[in-house]
N, CA, C and O atoms as a GROMACS GRO file, in nm:
protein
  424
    1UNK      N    1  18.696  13.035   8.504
    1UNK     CA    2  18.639  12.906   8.473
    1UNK      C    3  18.503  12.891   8.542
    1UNK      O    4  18.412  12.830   8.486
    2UNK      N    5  18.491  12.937   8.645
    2UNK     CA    6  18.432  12.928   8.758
    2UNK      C    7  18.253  13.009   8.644
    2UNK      O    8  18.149  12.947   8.622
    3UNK      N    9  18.281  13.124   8.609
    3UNK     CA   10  18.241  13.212   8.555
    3UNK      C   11  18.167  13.151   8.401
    3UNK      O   12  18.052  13.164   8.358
    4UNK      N   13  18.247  13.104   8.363
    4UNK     CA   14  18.197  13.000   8.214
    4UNK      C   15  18.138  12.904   8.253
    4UNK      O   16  18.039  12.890   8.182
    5UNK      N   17  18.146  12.811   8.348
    5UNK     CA   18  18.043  12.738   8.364
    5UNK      C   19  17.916  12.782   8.400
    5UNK      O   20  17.818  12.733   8.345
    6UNK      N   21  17.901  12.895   8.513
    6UNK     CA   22  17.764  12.946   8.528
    6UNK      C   23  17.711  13.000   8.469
    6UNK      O   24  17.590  13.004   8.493
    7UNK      N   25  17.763  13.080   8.351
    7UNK     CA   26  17.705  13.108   8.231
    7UNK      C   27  17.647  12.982   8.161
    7UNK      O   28  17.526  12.966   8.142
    8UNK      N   29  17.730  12.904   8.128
    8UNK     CA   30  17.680  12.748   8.081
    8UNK      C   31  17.567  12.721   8.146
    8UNK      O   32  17.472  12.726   8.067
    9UNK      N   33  17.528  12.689   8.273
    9UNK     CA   34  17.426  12.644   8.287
    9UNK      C   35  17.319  12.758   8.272
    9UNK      O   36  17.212  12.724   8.221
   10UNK      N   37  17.335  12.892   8.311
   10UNK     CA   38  17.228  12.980   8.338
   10UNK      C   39  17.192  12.976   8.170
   10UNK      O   40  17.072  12.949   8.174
   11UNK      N   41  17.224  12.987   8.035
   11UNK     CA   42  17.202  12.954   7.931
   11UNK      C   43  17.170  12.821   7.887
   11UNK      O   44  17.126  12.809   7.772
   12UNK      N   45  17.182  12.740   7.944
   12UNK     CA   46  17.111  12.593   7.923
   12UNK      C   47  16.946  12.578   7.986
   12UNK      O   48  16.860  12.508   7.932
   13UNK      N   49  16.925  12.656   8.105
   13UNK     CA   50  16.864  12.651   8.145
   13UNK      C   51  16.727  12.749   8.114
   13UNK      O   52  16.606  12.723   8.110
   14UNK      N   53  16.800  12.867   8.095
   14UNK     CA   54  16.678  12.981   7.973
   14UNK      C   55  16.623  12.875   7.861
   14UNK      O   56  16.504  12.844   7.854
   15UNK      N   57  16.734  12.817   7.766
   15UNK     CA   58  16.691  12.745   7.671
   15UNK      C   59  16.572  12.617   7.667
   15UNK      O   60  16.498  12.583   7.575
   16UNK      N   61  16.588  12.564   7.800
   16UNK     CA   62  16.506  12.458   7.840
   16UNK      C   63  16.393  12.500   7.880
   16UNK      O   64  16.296  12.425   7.886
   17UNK      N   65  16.387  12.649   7.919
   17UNK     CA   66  16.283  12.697   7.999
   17UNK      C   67  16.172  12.766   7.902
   17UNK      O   68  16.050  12.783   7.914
   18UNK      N   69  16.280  12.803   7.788
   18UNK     CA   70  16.203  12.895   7.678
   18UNK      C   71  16.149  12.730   7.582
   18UNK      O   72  16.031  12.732   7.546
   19UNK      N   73  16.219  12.614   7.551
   19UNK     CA   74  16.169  12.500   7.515
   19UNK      C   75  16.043  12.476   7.562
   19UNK      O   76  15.941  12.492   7.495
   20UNK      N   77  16.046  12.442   7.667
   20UNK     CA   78  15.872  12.440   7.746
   20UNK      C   79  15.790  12.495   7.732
   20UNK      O   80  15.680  12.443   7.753
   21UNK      N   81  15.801  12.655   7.680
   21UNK     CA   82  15.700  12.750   7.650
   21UNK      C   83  15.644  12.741   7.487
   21UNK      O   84  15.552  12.811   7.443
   22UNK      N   85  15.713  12.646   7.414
   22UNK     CA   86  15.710  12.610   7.280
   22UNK      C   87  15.543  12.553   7.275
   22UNK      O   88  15.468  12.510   7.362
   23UNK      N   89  15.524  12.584   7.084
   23UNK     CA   90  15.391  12.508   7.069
   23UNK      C   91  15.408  12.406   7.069
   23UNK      O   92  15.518  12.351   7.076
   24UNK      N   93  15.268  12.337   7.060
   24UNK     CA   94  15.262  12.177   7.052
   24UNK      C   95  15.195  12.170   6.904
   24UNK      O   96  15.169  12.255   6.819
   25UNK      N   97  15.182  12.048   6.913
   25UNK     CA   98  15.156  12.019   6.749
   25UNK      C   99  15.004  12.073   6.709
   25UNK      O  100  14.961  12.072   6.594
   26UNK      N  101  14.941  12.114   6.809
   26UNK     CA  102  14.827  12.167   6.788
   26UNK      C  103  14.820  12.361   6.758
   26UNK      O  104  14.728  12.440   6.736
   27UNK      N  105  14.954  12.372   6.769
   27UNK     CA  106  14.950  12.528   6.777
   27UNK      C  107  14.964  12.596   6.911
   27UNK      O  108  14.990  12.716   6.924
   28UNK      N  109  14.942  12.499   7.024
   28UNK     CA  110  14.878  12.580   7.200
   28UNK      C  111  14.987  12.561   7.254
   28UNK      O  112  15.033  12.448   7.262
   29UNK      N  113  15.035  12.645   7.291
   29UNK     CA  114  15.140  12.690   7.398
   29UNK      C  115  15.064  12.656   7.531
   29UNK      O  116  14.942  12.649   7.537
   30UNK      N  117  15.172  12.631   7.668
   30UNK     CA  118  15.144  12.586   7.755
   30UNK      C  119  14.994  12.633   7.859
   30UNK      O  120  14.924  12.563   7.932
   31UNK      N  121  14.987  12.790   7.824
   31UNK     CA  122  14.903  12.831   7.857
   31UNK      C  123  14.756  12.805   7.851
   31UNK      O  124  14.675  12.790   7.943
   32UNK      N  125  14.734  12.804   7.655
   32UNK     CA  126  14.693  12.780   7.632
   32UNK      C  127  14.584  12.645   7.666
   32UNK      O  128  14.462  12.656   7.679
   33UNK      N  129  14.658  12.528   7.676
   33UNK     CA  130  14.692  12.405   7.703
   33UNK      C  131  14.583  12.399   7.834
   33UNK      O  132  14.481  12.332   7.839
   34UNK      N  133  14.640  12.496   7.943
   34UNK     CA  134  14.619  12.473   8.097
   34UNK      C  135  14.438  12.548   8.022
   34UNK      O  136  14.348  12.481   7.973
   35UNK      N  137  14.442  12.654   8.033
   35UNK     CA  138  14.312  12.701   7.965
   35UNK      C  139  14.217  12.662   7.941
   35UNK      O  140  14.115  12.695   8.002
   36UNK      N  141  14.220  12.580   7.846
   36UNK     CA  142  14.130  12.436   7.740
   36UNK      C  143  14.105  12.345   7.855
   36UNK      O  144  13.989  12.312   7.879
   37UNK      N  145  14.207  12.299   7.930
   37UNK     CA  146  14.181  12.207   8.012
   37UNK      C  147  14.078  12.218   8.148
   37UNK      O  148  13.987  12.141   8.180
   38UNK      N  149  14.131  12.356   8.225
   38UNK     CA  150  14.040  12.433   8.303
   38UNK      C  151  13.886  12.449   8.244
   38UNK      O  152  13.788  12.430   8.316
   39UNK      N  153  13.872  12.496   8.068
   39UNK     CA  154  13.717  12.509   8.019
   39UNK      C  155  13.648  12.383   8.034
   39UNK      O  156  13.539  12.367   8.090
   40UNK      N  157  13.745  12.266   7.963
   40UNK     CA  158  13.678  12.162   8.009
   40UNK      C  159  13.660  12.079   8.111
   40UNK      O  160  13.606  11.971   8.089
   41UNK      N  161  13.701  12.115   8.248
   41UNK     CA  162  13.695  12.054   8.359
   41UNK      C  163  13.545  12.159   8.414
   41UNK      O  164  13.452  12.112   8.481
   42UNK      N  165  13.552  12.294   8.371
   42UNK     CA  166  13.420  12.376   8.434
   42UNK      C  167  13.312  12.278   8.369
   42UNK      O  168  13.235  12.204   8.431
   43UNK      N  169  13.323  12.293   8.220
   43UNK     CA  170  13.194  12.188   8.156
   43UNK      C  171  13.129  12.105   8.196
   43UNK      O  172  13.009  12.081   8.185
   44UNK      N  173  13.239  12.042   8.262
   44UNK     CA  174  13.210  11.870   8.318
   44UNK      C  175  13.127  11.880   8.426
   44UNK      O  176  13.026  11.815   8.448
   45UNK      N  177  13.190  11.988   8.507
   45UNK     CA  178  13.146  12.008   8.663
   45UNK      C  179  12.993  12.068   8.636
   45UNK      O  180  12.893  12.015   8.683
   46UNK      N  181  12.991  12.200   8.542
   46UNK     CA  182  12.838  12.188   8.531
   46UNK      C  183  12.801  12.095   8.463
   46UNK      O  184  12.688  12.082   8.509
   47UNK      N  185  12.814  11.978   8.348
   47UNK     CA  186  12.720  11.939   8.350
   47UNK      C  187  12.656  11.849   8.408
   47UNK      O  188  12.542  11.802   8.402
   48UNK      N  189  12.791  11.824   8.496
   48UNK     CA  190  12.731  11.684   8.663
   48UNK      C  191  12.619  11.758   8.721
   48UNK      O  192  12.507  11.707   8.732
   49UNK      N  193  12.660  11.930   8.775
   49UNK     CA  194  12.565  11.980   8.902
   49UNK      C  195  12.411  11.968   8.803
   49UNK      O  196  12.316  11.911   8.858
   50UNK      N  197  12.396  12.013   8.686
   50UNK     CA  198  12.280  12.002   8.615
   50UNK      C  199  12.242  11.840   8.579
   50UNK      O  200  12.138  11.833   8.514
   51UNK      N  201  12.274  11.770   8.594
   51UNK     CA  202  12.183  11.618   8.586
   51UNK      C  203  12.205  11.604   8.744
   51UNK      O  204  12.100  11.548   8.775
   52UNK      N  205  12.268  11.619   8.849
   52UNK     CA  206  12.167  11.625   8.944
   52UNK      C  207  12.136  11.696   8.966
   52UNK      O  208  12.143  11.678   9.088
   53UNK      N  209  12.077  11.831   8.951
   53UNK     CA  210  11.966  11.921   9.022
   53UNK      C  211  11.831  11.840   8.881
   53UNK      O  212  11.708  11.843   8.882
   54UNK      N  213  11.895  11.800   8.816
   54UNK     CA  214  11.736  11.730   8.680
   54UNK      C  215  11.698  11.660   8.802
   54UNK      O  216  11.613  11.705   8.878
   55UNK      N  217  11.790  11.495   8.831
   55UNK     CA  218  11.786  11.416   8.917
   55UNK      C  219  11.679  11.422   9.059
   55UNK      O  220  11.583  11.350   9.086
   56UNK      N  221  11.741  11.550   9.140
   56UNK     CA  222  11.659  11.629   9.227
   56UNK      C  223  11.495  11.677   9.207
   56UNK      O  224  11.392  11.650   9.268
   57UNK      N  225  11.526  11.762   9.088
   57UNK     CA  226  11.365  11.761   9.046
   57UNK      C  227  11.314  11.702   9.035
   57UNK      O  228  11.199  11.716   9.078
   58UNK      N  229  11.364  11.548   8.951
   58UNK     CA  230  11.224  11.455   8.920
   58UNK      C  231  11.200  11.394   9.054
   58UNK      O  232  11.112  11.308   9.068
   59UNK      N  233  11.269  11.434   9.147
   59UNK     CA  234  11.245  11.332   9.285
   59UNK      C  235  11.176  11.400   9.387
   59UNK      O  236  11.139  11.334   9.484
   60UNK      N  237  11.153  11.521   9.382
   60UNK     CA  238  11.112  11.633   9.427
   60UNK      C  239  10.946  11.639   9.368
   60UNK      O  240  10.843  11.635   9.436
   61UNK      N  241  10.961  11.650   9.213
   61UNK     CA  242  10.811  11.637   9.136
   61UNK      C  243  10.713  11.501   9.192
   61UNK      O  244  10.600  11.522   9.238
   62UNK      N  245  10.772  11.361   9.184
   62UNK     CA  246  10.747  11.245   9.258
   62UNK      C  247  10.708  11.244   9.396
   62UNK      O  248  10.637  11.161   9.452
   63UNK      N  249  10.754  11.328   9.437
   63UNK     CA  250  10.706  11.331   9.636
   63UNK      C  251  10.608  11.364   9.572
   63UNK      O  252  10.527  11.274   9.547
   64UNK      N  253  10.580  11.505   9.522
   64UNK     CA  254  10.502  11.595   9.502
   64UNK      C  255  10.362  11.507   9.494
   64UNK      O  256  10.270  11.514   9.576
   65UNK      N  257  10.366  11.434   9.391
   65UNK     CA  258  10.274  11.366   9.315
   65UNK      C  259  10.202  11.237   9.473
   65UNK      O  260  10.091  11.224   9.523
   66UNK      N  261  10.294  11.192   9.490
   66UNK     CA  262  10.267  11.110   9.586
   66UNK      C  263  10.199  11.169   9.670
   66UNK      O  264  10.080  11.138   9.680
   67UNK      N  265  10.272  11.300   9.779
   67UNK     CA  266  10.138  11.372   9.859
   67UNK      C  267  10.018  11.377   9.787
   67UNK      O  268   9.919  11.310   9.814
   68UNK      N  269  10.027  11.449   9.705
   68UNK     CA  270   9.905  11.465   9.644
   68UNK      C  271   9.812  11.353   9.626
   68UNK      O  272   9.692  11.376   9.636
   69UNK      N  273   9.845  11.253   9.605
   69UNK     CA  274   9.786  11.110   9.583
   69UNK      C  275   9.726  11.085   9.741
   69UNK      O  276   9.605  11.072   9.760
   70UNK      N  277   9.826  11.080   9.852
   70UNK     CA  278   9.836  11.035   9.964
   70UNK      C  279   9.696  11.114  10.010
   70UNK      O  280   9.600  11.046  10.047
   71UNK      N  281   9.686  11.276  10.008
   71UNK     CA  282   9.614  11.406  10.040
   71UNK      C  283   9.431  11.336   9.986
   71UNK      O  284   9.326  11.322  10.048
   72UNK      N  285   9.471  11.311   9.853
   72UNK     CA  286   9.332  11.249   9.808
   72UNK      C  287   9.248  11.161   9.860
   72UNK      O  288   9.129  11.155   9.892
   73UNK      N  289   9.371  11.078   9.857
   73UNK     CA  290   9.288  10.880   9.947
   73UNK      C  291   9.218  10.922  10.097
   73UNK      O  292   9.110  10.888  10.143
   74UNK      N  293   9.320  11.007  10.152
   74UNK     CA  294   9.313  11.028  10.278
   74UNK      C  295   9.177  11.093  10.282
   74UNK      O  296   9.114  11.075  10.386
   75UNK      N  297   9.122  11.161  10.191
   75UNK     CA  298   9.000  11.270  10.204
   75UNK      C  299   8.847  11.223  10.199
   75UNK      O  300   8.741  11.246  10.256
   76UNK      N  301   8.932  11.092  10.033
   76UNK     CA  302   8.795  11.026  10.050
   76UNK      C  303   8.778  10.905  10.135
   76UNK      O  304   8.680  10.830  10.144
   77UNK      N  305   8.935  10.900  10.218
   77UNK     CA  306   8.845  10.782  10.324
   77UNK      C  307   8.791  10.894  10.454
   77UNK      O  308   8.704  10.865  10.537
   78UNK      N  309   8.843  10.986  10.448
   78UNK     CA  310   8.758  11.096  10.564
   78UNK      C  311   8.592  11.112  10.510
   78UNK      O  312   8.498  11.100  10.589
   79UNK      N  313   8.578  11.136  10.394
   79UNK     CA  314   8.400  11.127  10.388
   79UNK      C  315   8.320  11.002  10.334
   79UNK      O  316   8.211  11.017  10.280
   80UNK      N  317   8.388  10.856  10.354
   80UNK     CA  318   8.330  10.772  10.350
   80UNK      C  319   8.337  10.752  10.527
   80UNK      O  320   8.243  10.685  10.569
   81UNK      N  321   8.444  10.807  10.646
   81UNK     CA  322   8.407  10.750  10.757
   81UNK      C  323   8.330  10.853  10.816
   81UNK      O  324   8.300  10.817  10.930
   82UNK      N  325   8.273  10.996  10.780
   82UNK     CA  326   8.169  11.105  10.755
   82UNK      C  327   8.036  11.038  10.766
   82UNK      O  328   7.958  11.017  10.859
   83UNK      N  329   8.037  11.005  10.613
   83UNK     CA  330   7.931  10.879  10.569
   83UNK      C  331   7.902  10.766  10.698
   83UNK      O  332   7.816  10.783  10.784
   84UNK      N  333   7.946  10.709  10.694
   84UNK     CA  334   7.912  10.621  10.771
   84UNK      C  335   7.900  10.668  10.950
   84UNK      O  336   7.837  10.596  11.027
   85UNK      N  337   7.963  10.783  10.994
   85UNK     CA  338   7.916  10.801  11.079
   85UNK      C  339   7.772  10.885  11.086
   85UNK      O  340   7.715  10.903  11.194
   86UNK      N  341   7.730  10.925  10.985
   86UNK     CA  342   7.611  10.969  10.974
   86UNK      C  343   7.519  10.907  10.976
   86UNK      O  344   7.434  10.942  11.058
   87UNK      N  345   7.484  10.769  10.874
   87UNK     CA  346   7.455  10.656  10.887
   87UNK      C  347   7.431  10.629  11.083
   87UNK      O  348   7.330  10.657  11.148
   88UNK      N  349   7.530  10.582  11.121
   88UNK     CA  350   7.531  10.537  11.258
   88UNK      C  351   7.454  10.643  11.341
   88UNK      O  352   7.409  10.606  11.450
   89UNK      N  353   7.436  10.765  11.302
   89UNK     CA  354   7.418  10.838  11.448
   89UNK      C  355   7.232  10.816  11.396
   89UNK      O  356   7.142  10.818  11.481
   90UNK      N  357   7.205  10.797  11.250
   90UNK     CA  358   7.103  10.799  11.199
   90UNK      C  359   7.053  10.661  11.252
   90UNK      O  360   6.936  10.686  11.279
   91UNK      N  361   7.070  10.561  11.275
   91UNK     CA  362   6.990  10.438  11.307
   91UNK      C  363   6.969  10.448  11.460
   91UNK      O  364   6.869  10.410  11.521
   92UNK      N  365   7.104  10.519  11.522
   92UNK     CA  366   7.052  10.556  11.658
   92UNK      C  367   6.964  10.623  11.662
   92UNK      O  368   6.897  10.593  11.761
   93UNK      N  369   6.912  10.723  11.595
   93UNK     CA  370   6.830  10.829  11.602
   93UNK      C  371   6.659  10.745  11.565
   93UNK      O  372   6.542  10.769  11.594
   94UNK      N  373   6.726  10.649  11.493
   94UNK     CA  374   6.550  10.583  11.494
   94UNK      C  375   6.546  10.476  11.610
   94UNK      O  376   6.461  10.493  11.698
   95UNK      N  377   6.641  10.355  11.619
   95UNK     CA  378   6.628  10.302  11.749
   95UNK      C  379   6.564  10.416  11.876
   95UNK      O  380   6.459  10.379  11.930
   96UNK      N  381   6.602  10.501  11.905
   96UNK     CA  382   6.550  10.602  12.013
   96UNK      C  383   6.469  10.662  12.018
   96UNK      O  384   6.442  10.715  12.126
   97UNK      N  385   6.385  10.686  11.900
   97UNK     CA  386   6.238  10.685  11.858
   97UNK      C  387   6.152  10.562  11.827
   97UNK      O  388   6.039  10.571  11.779
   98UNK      N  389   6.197  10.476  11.850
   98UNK     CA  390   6.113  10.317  11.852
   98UNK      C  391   6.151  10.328  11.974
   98UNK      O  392   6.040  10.370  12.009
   99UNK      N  393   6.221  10.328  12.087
   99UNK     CA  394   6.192  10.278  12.205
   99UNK      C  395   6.100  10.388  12.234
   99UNK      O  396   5.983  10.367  12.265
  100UNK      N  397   6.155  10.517  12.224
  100UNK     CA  398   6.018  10.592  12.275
  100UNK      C  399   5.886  10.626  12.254
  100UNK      O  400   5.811  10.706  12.311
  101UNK      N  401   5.868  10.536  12.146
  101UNK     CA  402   5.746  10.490  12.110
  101UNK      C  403   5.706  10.363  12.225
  101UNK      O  404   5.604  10.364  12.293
  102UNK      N  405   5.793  10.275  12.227
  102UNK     CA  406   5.713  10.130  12.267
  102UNK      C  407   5.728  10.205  12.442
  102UNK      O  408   5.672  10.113  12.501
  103UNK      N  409   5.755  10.278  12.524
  103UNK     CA  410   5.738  10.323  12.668
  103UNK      C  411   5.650  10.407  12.620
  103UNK      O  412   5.619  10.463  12.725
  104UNK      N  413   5.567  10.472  12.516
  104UNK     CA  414   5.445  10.531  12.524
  104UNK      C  415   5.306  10.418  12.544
  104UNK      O  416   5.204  10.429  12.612
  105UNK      N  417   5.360  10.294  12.440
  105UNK     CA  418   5.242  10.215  12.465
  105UNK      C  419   5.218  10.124  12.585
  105UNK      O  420   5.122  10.054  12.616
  106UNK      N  421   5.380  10.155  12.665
  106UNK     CA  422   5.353  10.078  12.774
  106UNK      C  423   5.265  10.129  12.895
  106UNK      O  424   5.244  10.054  12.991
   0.00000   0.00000   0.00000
């Protein structure tokens, strides 16, 4: 008796086990199934890492642009304060030739 029942279950249990391995209404066996699901979980994942590395770039291109902007301003306020110190050393340079003019006529 003992013997017929464990047969009973060990055959109930193949059957349930070989059930599970059955198609689905799509044709895909379980494998299958896991497969499709795995392709489309890689998809997803690249196509997150690729809109942010896009993301990255355009923020990366934007610094870019900005130094560059920043690099410019900065250059032409370096030869307008060029300019103007040239200017300055130039009016000194005539003030100091008018005084040493007016201690010649003194």
């Amino acid at each position: 008796m003992k013997a017929i029942m464990t047969t009973t279950l060990l055959a109930s249990a193949m059957l349930l086990a070989l059930a599970g391995c059955g198609r689905d209404d799509d044709d895909k066996g379980p494998a299958e199934r896991i497969g499709q699901a795995l392709d489309n979980a890689t998809a997803e994942v690249t196509n997150s890492v690729r809109d942010e590395l896009a993301r990255a770039n355009d923020a990366v291109e934007d610094a870019r642009d900005k130094v560059e902007n920043a690099t410019e301003e900065a250059s032409r306020g370096l030869e307008r304060a060029t300019e103007e110190v040239g200017r300055s050393v130039e009016r000194a340079g005539q003030e100091i030739q008018e005084n040493a003019g007016d201690e010649k006529d003194d």
